[in-house]
Structure formats: structure tokens, C-alpha cells
C-alpha positions in Angstrom: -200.2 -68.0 -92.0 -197.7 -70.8 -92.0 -195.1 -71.8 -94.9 -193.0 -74.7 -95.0 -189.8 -74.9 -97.0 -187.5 -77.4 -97.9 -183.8 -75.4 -98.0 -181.2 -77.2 -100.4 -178.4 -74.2 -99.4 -174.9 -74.2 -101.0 -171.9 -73.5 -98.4 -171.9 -70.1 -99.9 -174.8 -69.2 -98.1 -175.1 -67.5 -94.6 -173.9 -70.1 -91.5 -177.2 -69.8 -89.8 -179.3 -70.9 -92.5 -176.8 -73.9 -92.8 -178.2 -75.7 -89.6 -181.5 -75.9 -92.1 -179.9 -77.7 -94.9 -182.5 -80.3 -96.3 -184.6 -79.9 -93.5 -188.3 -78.5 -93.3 -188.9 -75.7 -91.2 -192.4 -73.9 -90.3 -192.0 -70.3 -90.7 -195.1 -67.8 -89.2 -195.2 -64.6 -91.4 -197.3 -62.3 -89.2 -196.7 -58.8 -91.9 -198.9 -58.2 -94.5 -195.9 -56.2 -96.2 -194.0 -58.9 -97.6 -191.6 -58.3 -100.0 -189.1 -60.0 -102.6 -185.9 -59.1 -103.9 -184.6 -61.2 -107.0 -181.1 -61.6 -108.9 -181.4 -63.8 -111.5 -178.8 -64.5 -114.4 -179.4 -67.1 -116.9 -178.6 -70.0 -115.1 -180.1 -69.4 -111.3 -182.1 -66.8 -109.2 -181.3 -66.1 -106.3 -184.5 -64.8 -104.4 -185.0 -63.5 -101.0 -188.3 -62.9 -99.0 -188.3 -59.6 -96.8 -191.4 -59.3 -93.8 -191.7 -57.4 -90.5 -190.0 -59.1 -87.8 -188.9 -62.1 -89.5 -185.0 -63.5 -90.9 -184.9 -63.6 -94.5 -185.5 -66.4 -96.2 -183.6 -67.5 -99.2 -184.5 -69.7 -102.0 -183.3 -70.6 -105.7 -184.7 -71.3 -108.7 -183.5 -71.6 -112.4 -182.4 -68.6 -114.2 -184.8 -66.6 -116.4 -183.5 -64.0 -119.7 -186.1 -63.4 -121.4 -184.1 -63.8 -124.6 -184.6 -67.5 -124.1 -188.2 -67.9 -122.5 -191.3 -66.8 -123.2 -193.8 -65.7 -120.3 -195.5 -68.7 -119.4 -192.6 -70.7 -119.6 -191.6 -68.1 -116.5 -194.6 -68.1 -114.9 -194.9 -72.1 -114.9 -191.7 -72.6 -113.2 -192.3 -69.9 -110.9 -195.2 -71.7 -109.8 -193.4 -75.1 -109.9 -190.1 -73.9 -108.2 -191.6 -72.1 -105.4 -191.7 -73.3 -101.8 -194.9 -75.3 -101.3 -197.3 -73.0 -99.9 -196.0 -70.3 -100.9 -197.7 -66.8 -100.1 -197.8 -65.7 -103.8 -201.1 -63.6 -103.0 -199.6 -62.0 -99.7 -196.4 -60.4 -101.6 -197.1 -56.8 -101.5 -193.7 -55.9 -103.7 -190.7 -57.8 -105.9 -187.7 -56.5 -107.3 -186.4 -58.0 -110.0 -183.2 -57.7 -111.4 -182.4 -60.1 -114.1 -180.3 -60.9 -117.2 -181.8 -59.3 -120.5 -184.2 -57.6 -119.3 -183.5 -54.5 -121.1 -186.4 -52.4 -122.1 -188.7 -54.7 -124.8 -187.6 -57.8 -123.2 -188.2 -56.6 -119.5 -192.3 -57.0 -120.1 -191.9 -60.9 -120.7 -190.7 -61.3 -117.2 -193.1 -58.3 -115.7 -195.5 -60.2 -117.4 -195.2 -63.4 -115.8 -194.6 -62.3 -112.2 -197.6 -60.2 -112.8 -199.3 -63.5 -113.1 -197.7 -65.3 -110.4 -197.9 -62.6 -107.8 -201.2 -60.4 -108.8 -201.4 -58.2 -105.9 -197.8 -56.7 -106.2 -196.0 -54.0 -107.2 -193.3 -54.9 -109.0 -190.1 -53.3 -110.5 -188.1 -55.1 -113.2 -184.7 -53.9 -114.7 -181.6 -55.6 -115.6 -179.0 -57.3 -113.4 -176.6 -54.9 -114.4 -178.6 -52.2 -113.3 -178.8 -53.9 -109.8 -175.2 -54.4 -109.5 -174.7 -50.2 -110.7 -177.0 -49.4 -107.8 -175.6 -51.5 -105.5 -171.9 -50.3 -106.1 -172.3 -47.1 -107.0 -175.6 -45.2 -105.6 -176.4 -42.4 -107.8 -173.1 -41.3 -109.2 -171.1 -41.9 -112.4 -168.8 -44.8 -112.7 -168.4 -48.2 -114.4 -169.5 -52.0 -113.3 -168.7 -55.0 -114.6 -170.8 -58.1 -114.0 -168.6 -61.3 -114.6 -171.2 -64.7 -114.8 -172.7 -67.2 -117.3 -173.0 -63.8 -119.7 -170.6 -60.8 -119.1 -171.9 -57.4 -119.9 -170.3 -54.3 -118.8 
């Protein structure tokens, strides 16, 4: 399976993907375990694409709280956003951590991934949650997240 892409990267980004920068670029995905990891606040998200023996690939899109959107306004500019060609079928898991999506919000998103990616697993929990994990493992302490919406 081939993908092409179109990377638009900010100079915050790794160096390496810099010599891509508004360039297309065929990538060969040879695993059938491909995998997605999402940040997303309520301005952009930031996703990345995980497979067997192949760089990461990242890619924005807008931001998503499901405070503000329903879930097809989600799931339209999932499908919008995305790299052409993208693999949406081929994406065995996504993690997505995202701002509001607390529990009774959370299924709006779920919702529309569900939609956009039908054969994954997925796990959606709040950016907050993400940066606690990330920081902090298992144990007790405190995180701040400092963006478009501060929680704590």
C-alpha cells in the first residue's frame, strides 16, 4: 500500500522531517498493525502514525472538544483533513487524548473516530490524562496543562 502526503511542518517539529516541508513523499506501509496516537486541544491535533519498521509520520489537523462539536462535524473533518489516501481501514488502534473529553463528552469523539476508522480499537480520554501518564506513570502527583484552555 502506498500513501502520499503533503507535510506543511512548523520549525518545531523534528529536523529530519524538515527536508519534507511542502513536498510529497510516497511512503510504503508494509504492517498490518498500524497505529495512531492523538493530542488534540481545542485549536490543533497533533497526530502521529506508528507501523512496523517505518519513521513516524506526523500530521495536524484542527482541534476537536467536544464541548464545541458535535460528531459528525468530527468525523467530516477527519475525513477532509486527512492525508489523501489515507489508510483509515488499515489502522488497527488510536489513542486519543483530547480537550473535554471527560466522561459524557468522550463518546462524541469515540463516536466519530468510530466512523472514520471502523476496524480499530480505540481509547479516548482527556489531554490531561495523557499529560498525567506521561509525567507521572502510575503514582500520585499533580500536572498542569498550560494551552488555549488551562486545566490542572
Amino acid at each position: 500500500m502506498f500513501i502520499e502526503f503533503t507535510y506543511l511542518l512548523n520549525s518545531d517539529q523534528s529536523f529530519k522531517f524538515n527536508y519534507y516541508l511542502n513536498t510529497k513523499v510516497t511512503i510504503q506501509f508494509n504492517s498490518k498493525k498500524m497505529k495512531i496516537i492523538a493530542d488534540s486541544g481545542s485549536t490543533k491535533t497533533s497526530w502521529v502514525l506508528l507501523a512496523e519498521g517505518v519513521e513516524p509520520v506526523f500530521f495536524n489537523t484542527e482541534g476537536f472538544n467536544p464541548f464545541y462539536m458535535d460528531t459528525d462535524y468530527i468525523y467530516q473533518s477527519i475525513i477532509k483533513n486527512f492525508p489523501d489516501n489515507f489508510p483509515f481501514q488499515e489502522i488497527s488502534a488510536i489513542y486519543y487524548y483530547g480537550a473535554g473529553c471527560i466522561p459524557g463528552k468522550s463518546e462524541i469523539v469515540n463516536a466519530a473516530l468510530a466512523k472514520a476508522f471502523p476496524n480499530s480499537q480505540l481509547e479516548v480520554s482527556s489531554d490531561l490524562f495523557a499529560a498525567a501518564k506521561a509525567l507521572i506513570g502510575d503514582d500520585k502527583n499533580f500536572v498542569s496543562i498550560l494551552g488555549t484552555g488551562t486545566n490542572s
